[in-house]
C-alpha positions as CSV (number, residue, x, y, z in Angstrom):
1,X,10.4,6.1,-1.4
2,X,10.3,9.6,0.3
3,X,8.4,8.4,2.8
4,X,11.1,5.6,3.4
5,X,13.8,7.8,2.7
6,X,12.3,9.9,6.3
7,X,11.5,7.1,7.9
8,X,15.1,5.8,7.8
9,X,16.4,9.4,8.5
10,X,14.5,9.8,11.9
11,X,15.8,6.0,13.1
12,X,19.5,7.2,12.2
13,X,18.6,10.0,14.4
14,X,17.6,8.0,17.2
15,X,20.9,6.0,16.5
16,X,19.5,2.3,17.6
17,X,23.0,0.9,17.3
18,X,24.4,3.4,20.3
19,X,21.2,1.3,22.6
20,X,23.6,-1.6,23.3
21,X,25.3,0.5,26.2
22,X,21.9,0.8,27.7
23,X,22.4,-3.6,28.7
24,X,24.9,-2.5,31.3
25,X,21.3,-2.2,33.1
26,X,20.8,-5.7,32.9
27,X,24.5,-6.0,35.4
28,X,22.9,-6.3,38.6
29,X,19.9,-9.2,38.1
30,X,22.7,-11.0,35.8
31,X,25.4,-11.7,38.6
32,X,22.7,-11.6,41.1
33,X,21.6,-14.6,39.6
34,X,17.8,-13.4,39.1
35,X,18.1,-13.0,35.2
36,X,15.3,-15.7,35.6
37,X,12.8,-13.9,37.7
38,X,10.4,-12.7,35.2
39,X,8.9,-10.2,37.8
40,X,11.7,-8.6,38.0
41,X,13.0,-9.2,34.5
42,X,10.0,-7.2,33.4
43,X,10.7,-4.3,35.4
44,X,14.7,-4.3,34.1
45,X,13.4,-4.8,30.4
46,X,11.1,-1.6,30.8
47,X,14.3,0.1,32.3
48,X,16.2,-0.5,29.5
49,X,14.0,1.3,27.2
50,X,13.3,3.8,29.3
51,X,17.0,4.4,29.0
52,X,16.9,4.0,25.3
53,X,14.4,6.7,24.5
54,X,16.2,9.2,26.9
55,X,19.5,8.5,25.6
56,X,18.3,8.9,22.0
57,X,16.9,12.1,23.3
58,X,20.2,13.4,24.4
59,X,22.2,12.0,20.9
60,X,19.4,14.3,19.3
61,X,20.0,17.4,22.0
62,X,23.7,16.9,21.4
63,X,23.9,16.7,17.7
64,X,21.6,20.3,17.6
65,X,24.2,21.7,19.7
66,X,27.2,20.5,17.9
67,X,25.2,20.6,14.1
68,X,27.7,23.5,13.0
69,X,30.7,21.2,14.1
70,X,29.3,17.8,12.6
71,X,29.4,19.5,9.4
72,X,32.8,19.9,9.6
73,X,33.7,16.5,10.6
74,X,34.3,13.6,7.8
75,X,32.1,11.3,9.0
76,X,29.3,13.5,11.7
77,X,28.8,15.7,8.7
78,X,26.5,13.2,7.1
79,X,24.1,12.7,10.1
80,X,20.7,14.0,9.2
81,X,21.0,17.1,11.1
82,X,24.1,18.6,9.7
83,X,23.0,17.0,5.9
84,X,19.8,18.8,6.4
85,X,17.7,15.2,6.0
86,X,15.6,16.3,9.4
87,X,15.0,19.9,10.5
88,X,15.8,21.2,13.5
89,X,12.9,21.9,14.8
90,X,11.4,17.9,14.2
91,X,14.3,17.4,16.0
92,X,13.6,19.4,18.7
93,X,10.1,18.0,19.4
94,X,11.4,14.3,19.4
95,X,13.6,14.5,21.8
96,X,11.3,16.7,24.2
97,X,8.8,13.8,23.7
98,X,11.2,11.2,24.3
99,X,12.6,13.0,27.3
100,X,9.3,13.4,29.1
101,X,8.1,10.0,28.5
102,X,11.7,8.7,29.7
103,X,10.8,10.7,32.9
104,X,7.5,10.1,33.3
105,X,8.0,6.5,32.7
106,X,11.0,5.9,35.3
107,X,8.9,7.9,37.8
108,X,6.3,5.1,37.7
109,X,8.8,2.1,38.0
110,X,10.2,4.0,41.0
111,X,10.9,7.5,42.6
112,X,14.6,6.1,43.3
113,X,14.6,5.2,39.3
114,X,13.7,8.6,38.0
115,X,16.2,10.0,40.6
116,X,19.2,8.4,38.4
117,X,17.5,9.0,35.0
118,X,16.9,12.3,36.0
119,X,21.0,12.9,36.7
120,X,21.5,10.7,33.6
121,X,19.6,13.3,31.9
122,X,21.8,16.5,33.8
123,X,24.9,14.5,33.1
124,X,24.2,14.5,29.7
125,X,22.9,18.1,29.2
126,X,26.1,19.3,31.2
127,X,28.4,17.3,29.0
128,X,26.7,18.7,26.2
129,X,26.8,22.4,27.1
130,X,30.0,22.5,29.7
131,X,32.2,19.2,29.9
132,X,32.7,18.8,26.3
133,X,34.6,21.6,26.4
134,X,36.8,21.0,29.4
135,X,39.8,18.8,29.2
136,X,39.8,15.4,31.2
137,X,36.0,16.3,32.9
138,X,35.1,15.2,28.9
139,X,36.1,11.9,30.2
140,X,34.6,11.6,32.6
141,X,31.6,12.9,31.9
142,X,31.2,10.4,29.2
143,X,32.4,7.5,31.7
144,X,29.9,8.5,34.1
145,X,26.9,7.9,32.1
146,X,28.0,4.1,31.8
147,X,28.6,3.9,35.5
148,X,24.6,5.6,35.8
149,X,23.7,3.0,34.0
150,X,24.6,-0.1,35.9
151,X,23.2,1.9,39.1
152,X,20.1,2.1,37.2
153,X,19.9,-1.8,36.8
154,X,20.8,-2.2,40.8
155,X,17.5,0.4,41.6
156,X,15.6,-1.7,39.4
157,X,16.1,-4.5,40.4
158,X,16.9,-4.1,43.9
159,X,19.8,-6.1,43.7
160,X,23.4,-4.7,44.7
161,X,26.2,-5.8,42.3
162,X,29.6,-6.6,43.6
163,X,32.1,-3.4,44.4
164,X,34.7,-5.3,42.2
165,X,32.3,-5.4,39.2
166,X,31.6,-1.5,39.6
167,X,35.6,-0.7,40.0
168,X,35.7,-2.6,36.7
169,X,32.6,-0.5,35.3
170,X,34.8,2.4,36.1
171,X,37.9,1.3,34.5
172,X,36.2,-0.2,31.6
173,X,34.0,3.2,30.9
174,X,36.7,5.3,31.0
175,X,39.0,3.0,28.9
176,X,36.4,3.2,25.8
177,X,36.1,6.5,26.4
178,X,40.2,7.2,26.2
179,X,39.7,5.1,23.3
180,X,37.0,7.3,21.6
181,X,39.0,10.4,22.2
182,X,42.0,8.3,20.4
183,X,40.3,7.3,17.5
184,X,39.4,10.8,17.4
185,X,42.3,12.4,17.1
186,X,43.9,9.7,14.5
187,X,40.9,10.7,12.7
188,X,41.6,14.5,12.5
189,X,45.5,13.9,12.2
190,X,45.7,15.2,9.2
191,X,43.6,18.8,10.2
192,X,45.7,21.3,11.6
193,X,45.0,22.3,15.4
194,X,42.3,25.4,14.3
195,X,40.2,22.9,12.5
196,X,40.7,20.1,14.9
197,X,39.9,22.6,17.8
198,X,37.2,24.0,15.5
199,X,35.7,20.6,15.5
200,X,36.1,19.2,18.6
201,X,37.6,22.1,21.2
202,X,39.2,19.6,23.5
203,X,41.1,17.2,21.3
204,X,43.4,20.0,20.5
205,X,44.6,19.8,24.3
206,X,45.2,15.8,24.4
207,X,48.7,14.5,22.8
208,X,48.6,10.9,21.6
209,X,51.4,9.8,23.9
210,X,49.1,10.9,27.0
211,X,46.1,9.4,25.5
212,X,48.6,6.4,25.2
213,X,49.1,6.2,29.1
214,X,45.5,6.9,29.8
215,X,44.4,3.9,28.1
216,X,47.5,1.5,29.5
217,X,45.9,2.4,33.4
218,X,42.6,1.8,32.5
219,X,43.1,-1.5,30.7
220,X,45.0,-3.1,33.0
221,X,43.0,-1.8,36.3
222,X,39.8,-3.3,33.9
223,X,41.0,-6.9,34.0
224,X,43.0,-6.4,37.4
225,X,39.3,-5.3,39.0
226,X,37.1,-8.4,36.9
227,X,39.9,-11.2,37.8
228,X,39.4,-9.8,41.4
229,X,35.6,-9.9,41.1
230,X,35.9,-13.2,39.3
231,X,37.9,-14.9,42.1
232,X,36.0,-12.9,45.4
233,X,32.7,-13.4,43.9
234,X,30.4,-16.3,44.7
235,X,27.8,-17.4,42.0
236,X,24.4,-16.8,42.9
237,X,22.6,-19.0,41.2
238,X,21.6,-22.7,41.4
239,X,23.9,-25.5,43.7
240,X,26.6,-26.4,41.1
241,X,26.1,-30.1,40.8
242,X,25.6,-32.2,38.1
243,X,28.0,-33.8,35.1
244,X,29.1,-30.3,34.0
245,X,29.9,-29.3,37.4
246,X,31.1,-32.2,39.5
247,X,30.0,-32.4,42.7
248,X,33.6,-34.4,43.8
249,X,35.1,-30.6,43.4
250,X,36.2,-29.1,46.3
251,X,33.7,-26.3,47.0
252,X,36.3,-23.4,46.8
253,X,37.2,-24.6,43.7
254,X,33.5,-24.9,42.6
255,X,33.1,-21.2,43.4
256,X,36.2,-20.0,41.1
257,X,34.1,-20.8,37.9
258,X,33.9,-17.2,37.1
259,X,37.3,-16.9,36.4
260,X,37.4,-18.9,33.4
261,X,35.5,-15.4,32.1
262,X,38.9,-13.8,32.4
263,X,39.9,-15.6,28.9
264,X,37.3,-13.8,26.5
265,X,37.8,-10.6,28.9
266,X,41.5,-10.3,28.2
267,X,41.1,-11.3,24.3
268,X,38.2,-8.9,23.9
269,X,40.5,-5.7,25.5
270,X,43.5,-6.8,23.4
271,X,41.6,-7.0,20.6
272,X,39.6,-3.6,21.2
273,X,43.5,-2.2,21.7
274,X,44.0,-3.4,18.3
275,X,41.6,-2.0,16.8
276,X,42.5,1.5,18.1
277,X,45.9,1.5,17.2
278,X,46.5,-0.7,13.9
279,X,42.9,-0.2,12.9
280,X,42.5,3.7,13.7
281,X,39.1,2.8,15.1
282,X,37.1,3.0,18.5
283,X,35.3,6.3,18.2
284,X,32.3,4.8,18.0
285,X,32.3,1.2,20.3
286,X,29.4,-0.2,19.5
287,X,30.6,0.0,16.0
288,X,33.9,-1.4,16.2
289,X,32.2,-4.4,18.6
290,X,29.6,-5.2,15.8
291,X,32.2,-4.7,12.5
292,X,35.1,-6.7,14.4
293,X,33.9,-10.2,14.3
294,X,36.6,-11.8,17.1
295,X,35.6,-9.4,19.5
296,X,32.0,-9.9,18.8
297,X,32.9,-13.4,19.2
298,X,34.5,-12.8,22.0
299,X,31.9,-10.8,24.4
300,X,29.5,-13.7,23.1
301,X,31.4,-16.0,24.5
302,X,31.9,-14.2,27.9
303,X,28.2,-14.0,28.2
304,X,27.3,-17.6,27.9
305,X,30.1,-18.5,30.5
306,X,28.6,-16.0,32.6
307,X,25.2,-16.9,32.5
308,X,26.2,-20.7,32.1
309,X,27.9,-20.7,35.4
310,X,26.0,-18.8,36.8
311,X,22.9,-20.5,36.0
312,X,23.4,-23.9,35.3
């Protein structure tokens, strides 16, 4: 049981769940329309956990760092560096071991690759030491590392992904950041600004009417940049022909497809909305995405219509 008990403490450590933002890799061969190339699927798939063991890497390097601040917190203080289920030092080693194998790994996919894993890995570590600590640069800090991420899938795969799909990369990184730093501070509402600076030095400096405004800009320029991308982009994948895609359509019309997408886009940020503000939730999105089953519903829908019409 002890052995179990460990077990289960180093995998919470590693923090699996946090591994879904590592797909935004999979961006470029997606709407490229060479999801089906298994040369290069391969080479995406060992991306991804190259990306997986790095960023658990950094989770453990941040949550050394910030171990005297998580115990403070009502829900961090019962990770298993702050409740004392893993020592520091295991710790430590880990994330040194994942680090160089993440490096050592990208380096032999490609040099360009280990060049963005490498600033993934500086991004993170300056976040960590410096721009957690400095109002707004926080942000976007955190939003860059998503943004790394779909570059990483375009120098692995050697695909380029539309610049309309990358503005809404942008906007959508920094809008579940907003909402992270939102959730945040509904969270500590009840502290008084010592302990909520105590816990988190720059949450003291953001007002919930200007986290407000934040997150208005970057919802709306996330689904003004998809619908854009959806109605300027051409699928890349196979002639549409057949009974599910008529070939009597007018070709323009034929290439709009991608804008039935909008539907589950617009539901999902509502929804995601939602769940910040009624729900107090969104500091951790991978967890409100998996607990909230219409928005789960929701990005699973968008990702059949995207690979359906795209591939079909």
């Amino acid at each position: 049981m002890i052995q179990i008990k460990l077990i289960r403490d180093y995998l919470r450590l590693l923090r699996p769940r946090q591994w879904t933002k590592n797909l935004a890799i999979f961006a470029a061969i997606t709407f490229s329309g060479q999801l089906l190339n298994h040369i290069i699927f391969q080479k995406v798939i060992f991306g991804f956990f190259i990306f997986c063991a790095l960023s658990s890497a950094i989770y453990i390097i941040n949550d050394i760092f910030d171990i005297k601040k998580d115990k403070l917190h009502p829900f961090k203080k019962f990770r298993p560096l702050p409740h004392a289920d893993v020592s520091v030092i295991s710790a430590g080693v880990l994330a040194f071991l994942l680090g160089i194998f993440s490096l050592i790994g990208s380096f032999f996919i490609a040099p360009a690759f280990f060049v963005i894993t490498f600033a993934y890995l500086m991004l993170q570590l300056s976040y960590t030491t410096v721009f957690k600590h400095l109002m707004i640069l926080d942000i976007l800090a955190l939003a860059g590392g998503y943004i790394l991420r779909v570059y990483a899938g375009e120098v692995v795969s050697g695909f380029h992904i539309s610049v309309w799909l990358l503005l809404t990369t942008i906007s959508l990184s920094l809008f579940l950041v907003i909402g992270k730093r939102k959730s945040e501070l509904t969270l500590l509402s009840s502290f008084t600004n010592i302990q909520v600076a105590a816990t988190r030095k720059t949450l003291s400096h953001y007002s919930e009417n200007l986290l407000d405004v934040y997150a208005s800009i970057f919802a709306t320029s996330t689904f003004i940049s998809y619908a854009l991308f959806t109605f300027l982009e051409n699928p890349k994948g196979p002639p549409l022909s057949g009974d599910l895609f008529p070939l009597s359509l007018p070709i323009n019309i034929q290439k709009k497809w991608l804008m039935i997408t909008i539907i589950p886009v617009v539901y999902g940020l509502m929804r995601y909305l939602q769940d910040i503000y009624e729900k107090h939730e969104g500091e951790s999105p991978e967890r409100v995405i998996f607990s909230d089953k219409q928005l789960l519903t929701a990005l699973i829908i968008w990702v059949v219509l995207v690979i359906a019409i795209i591939y079909s």
